[in-house]
N, C-alpha and C positions, 0 to 999 in steps of 0.2 A: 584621442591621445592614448597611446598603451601605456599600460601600469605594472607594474613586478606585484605578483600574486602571489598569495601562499593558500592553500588548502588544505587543512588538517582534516583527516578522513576520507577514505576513496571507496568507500560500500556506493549504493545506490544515487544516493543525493551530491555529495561530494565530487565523483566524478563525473558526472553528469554537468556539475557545475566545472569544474577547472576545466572539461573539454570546452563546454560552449562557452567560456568568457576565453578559454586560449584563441574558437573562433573568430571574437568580436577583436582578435589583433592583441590583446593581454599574453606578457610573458610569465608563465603558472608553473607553478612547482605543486605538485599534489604530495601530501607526507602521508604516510601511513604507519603503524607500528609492524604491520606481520612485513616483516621481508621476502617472505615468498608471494607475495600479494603485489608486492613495490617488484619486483624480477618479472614476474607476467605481466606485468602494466608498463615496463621499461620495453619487454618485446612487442607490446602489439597487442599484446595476449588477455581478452577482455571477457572474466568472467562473466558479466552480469548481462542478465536478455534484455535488452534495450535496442527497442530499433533504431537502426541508426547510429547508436553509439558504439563500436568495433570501428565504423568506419570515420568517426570525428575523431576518435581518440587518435588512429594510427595515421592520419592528415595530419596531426598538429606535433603530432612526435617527431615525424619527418619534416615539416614545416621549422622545428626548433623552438617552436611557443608553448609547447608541454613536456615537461620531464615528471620524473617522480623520485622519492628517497625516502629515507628511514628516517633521516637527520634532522630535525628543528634545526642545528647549528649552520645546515648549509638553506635551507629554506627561509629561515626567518630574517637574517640581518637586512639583508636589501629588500625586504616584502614594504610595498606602501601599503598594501592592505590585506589583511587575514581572514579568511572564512573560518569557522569551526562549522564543522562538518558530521560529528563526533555521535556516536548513537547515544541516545538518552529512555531507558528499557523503562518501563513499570518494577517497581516496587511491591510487596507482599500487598500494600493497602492502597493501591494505584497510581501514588507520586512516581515522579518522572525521578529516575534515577541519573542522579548529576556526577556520579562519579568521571565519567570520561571529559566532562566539560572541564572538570577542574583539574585533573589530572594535564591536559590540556594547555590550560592556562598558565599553572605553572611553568609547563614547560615553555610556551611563548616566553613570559618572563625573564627566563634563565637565559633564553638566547639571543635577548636584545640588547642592542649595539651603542644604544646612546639615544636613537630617536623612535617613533612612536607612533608606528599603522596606525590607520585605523583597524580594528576587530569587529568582526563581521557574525554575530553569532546567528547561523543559518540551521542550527538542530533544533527541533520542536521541545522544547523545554517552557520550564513553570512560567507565570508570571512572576517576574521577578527577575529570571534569570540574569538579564543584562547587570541587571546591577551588584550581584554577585559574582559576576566576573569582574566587574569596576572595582569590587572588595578585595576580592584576589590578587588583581595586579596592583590596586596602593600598596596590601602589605607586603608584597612581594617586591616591589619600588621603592621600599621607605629610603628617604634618602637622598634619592636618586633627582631629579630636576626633570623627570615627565613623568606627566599626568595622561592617565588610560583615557583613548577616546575610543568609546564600545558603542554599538548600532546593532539595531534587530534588526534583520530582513528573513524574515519566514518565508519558507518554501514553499510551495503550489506546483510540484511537477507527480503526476500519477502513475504510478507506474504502470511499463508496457510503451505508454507515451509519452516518457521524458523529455526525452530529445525535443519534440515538437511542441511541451509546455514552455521549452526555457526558451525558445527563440518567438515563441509565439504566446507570449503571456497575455491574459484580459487585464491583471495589473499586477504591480510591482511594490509591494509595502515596505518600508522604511522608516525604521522610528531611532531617533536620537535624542540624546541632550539637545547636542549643539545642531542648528538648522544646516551648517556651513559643514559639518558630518552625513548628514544625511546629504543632502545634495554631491556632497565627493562622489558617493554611493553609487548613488542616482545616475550620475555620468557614468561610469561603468559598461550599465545598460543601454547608453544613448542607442544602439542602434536598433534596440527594440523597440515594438509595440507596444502599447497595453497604457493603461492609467498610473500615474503614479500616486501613490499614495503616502504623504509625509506625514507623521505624527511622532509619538512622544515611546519610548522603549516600551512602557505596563502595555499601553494601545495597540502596539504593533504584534506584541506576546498575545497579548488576547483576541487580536483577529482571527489569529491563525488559529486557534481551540474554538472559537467558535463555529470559525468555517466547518471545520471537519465533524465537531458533535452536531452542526443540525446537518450535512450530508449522512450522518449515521442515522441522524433521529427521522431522515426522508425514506431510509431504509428500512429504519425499523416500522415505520407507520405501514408501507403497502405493502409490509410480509403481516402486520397484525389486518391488514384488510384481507388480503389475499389469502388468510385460516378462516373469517367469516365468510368471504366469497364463496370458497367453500361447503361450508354450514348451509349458507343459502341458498347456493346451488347456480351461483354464476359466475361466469370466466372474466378472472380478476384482467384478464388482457384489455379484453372490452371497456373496462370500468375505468383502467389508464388510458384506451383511447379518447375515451368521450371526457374525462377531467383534465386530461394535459392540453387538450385544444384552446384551454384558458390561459392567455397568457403569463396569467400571475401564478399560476404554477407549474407548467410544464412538464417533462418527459425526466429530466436529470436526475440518476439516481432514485427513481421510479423502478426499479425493475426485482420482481418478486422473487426471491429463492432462499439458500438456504442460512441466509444472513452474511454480514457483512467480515471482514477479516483485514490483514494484512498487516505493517506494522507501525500505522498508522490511526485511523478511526479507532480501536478498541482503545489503544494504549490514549490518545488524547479523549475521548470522554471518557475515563475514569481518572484521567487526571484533572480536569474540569470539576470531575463531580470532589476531588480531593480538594481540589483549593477551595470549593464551598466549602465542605465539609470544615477544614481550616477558621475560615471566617466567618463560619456559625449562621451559612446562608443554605437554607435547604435547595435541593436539585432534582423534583420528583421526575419531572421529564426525562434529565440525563438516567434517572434510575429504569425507569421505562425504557429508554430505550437500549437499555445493556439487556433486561431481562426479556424484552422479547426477544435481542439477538441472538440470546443463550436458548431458548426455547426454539427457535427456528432449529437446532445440531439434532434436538430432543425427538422433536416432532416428523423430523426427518427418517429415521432410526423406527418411531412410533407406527408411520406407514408404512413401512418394508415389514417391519413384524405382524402387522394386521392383514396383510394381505398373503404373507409367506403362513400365519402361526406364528411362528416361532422362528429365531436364527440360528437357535442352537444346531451346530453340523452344516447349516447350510452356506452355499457358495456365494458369494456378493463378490460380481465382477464391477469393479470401481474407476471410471474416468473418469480424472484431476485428482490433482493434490494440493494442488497450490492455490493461495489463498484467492486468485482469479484468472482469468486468461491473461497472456501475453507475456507472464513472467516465471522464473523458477525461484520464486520468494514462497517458503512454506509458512513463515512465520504465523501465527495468530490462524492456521487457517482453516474454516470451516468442514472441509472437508476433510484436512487429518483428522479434524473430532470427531466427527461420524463416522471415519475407520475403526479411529479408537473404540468410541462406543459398540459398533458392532461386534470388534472383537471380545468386550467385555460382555458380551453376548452370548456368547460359544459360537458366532461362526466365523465363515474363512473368508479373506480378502485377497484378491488377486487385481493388482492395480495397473493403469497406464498413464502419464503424464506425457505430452509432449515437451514438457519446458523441461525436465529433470530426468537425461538419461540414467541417471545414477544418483541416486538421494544424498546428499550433501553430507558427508561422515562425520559421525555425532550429533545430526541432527535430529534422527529418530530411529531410532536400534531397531523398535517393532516393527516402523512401517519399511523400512530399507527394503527388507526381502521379500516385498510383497510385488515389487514391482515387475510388469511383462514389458516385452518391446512392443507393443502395439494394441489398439485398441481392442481390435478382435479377438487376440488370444489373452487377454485380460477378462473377456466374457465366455471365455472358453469352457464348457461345463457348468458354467452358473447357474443357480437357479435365478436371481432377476440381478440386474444392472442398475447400478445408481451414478448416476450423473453429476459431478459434484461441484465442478468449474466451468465454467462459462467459454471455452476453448472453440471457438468456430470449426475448427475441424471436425470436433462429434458430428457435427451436423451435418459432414458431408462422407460417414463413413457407410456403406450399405448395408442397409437394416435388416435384407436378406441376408448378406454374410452374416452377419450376428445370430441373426434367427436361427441360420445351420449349426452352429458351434455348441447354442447354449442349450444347456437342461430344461430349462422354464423361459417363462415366457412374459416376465414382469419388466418394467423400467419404471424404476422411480426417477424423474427427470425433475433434479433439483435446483437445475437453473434452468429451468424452460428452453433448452436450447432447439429438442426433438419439433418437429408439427403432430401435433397427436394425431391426428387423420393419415397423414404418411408409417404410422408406428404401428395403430391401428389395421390398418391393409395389410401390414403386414403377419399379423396376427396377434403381437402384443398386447396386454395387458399394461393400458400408459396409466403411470400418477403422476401430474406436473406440480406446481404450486399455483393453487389458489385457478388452477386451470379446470375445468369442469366442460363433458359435449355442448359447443353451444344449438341454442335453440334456433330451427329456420324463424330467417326473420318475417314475423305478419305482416302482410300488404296493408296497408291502410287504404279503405275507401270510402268514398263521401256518397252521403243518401239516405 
C-alpha cells in the first residue's frame, strides 16, 4: 500500500532513504533548507558518491514518486509519515547536537493541517531523543486535539553502500510507544528483508550507539594488536587470518590501519561515552577506544618521520582524503589529520583523491590546494608516499610509474592496501600497519 512521505534532510542518509522508499511504490517529498541543494536534486543532479543512487534518484523523479522543496508547508500537510533526517554534529564535550532536530520539529508543528503522521526520527541522536521531540510538538500543540505519535528507527546504511543496505537490510529496528506505530512503520518496509526488530523508543536509541561504538571498539582493538604485532615482529594479516576462521568472531571490521573516521563511529562513541558520563556510569572501554583511535593519526605521522628523519621541507605524496573508500565524505577523517599533522611538521603535501575532484569549499582551506588530478603526479617528486584511504584503485596503479616520478623510495601504506612483496620488487622501502616480512613457513615432520 503507498504512503505520502515526507523527509526532512537530503545529505547522505535522508536521500538515500526518500529514493528507496519512493522505490518500494511510497509517494516522497524530500525537504531541505539549502535551495541550491533542493534545484540539483529537482534536476537529476546528485551530489553525493553513492552507488547506485544518481540512478534511483532520477527513476523516481521521472517515475512521479520523488519530488523535493524548500517548503514544510507544501510537504507536510498530506505527509502520513515523516522522517527527520536532520544532522545531529558533536558538541565541544561530545553530546550529539540537537539543534537541527528541534529546529525541525518545530517547523513540522507549524505546518500541520489538523491530523498527525507518524514522525520518524531516523538521525543518530541521544537516548532520549524521541521523547523530546514528543516534548516539542505537545508545546507546540497545546490546545490543539492531537497528540504526537513519534517512532525511532535508526539507520544501518554505510556509506559507499547505501543503496544496497537499504534494500537489503540484516534488520530493521523500530521502537514506539504505541505497538500499532511501530508496526504502521514496519509496513513501509514490507518488501524488504532482514529481521524486524520492535521495541520501546530508549531501546531502539541505544541500539544504534551500541552498534557503532563496539564496530569502533573492533577497530580499535586490531590496530592496538596490529602496534604489538609489530613490536613482536609478526604480520598482523596472518593473526586475523587464523582468529576470524572462529565463527564467534570473524573478519568484520577487522582490518588494520590508520583508524577509524567518518561521521558516524567518532561522533556516536563520544556520545555514548557523554551519556555515561551524564548518569554517573563510567565508560573505560568507550575511552580506550577513542584513544587508540586518536593514536593510530599519531603514529602514523611517527613512522614517516622515523624513517624520513624528519619532515621538515620534505615531500609527502598523499593518496585519499576521505574518511574511506567509496565516498567524498571528508568528515572526521583520518587522513585529513595526518595531512594536517604533517604539515604542522614543516613538510609539503601534494595529494589525490579519486572521490573529491575539487574539495568541498569551506571545507578545508589548507588541504583545498593541495590536491593533484591523479595518483602519479601526486607522488610526483616526493620523497615517500603515504597511503591514507582504503581506495581500491591504489592498488592497481603501477608501482613503476610511481617509482619513476618520485625522489625516494618510501611508502607508508596506511591501510594495507599495496602487497608489500609487489612494492618491494619494486625497489621500495614498504611500512604497512602492523604488516612485517613474513617468515617461510617450517615443514613440519614426524620422527
Amino acid at each position: 500500500m503507498s504512503s505520502q512521505i515526507a523527509v526532512i534532510g537530503c545529505g547522505h542518509v535522508g536521500l538515500v532513504m526518500a529514493a528507496g522508499l519512493a522505490e518500494l511504490g511510497h509517494h516522497v517529498v524530500g525537504v531541505d533548507r539549502n535551495a541550491e541543494l533542493v534545484a540539483q536534486m529537482c534536476r537529476g543532479d546528485v551530489a553525493i558518491r553513492e552507488r547506485g543512487l544518481p540512478e534511483l534518484v532520477n527513476k523516481n523523479l521521472s517515475a512521479g514518486r520523488l519530488t523535493f522543496t524548500t517548503s514544510y508547508e507544501h510537504a507536510i500537510p498530506e505527509a502520513d509519515f515523516i522522517f527527520l533526517a536532520v544532522d545531529t554534529p558533536s558538541t565541544l564535550v561530545g553530546a550529539a547536537n540537537l539543534r537541527n532536530i528541534r529546529s525541525a520539529t518545530r517547523a513540522i508543528a507549524g505546518s500541520l493541517n489538523g491530523k498527525m503522521p507518524i514522525i520518524i526520527n531516523k538521525s543518530t541522536s541521544p537516548i532520549g531523543t524521541g521523547e523530546t521531540i514528543e516534548g516539542l510538538l505537545e508545546e507546540a500543540l497545546a490546545g490543539r486535539s492531537i497528540a504526537p505519535r513519534i517512532v525511532s528507527n535508526p539507520e544501518f546504511l554505510q556509506q559507499g553502500q547505501a543503496v544496497e543496505d537499504f534494500f537489503a537490510p540484516d534488520r530493521i529496528v523500530i521502537g514506539a510507544r504505541d505497538r500499532a506505530d511501530a508496526e504502521a512503520v514496519a509496513a513501509l518496509y514490507e518488501a524488504l528483508p532482514g529481521e524486524r526488530v520492535l521495541t520501546d523508543l530508549r531501546t531502539a536509541e541505544m541500539i544504534k550507539y551500541v552498534a557503532n561504538s563496539f564496530l569502533a571498539t573492533r577497530i580499535s582493538f586490531i590496530n592496538e594488536i596490529a602496534r604489538l604485532s609489530e613490536a613482536i615482529g609478526v604480520d598482523v594479516e596472518d593473526v586475523v587470518d587464523g582468529i576470524s576462521t572462529d565463527p564467534r568472531i570473524g573478519r568484520h571490521f577487522f582490518k588494520p590501519g590508520i583508524g577509524y573516521g567518518g561521521s558516524c563511529l567518532p561522533k556516536d562513541v563520544a556520545a555514548l561515552r557523554y551519556v555515561g558520563e551524564v548518569m554517573g556510569v563510567a565508560t573505560p572501554v568507550l575511552s580506550a577506544v577513542q584513544q587508540v583511535n586518536d593514536n593510530q593519526r599519531l603514529n602514523a605521522v611517527r613512522r614517516l618521520r622515523t624513517r624520513l628523519g624528519t619532515l621538515e621541507g620534505k615531500t609527502i605524496g598523499v593518496w585519499g582524503l576521505t574518511f574511506k573508500g567509496g565516498t567524498e565524505d571528508t568528515r572526521d577523517s583520518p587522513a585529513a589529520d595526518v595531512v594536517h599533522l604533517i604539515l604542522n611538521e614543516g613538510g609539503r603535501v601534494q595529494a589525490y583523491d579519486p572521490g573529491i575532484v575539487e574539495y568541498p569549499a569551506g571545507a578545508d582551506d589548507v588541504i583545498r590546494g593541495l590536491l593533484r588530478p591523479s595518483a602519479v603526479e601526486a607522488a610526483a617528486g616526493a620523497d615517500a608516499l603515504a597511503i591514507l584511504t582504503d581506495w581500491p584503485e591504489f592498488a592497481t596503479v603501477p608501482l613503476a610509474d610511481v617509482r619513476d616520478v618520485m625522489t625516494g623510495r618510501v611508502i607508508f601504506d596506511g591501510r594495507n592496501v599495496l602487497s608489500r612483496a609487489t612494492a618491494e620488487a619494486e625497489g621500495f622501502a614498504y611500512i604497512g600497519v602492523g604488516r612485517v616480512a613474513r617468515a617461510p613457513t617450517r615443514r613440519r615432520t614426524d620422527g
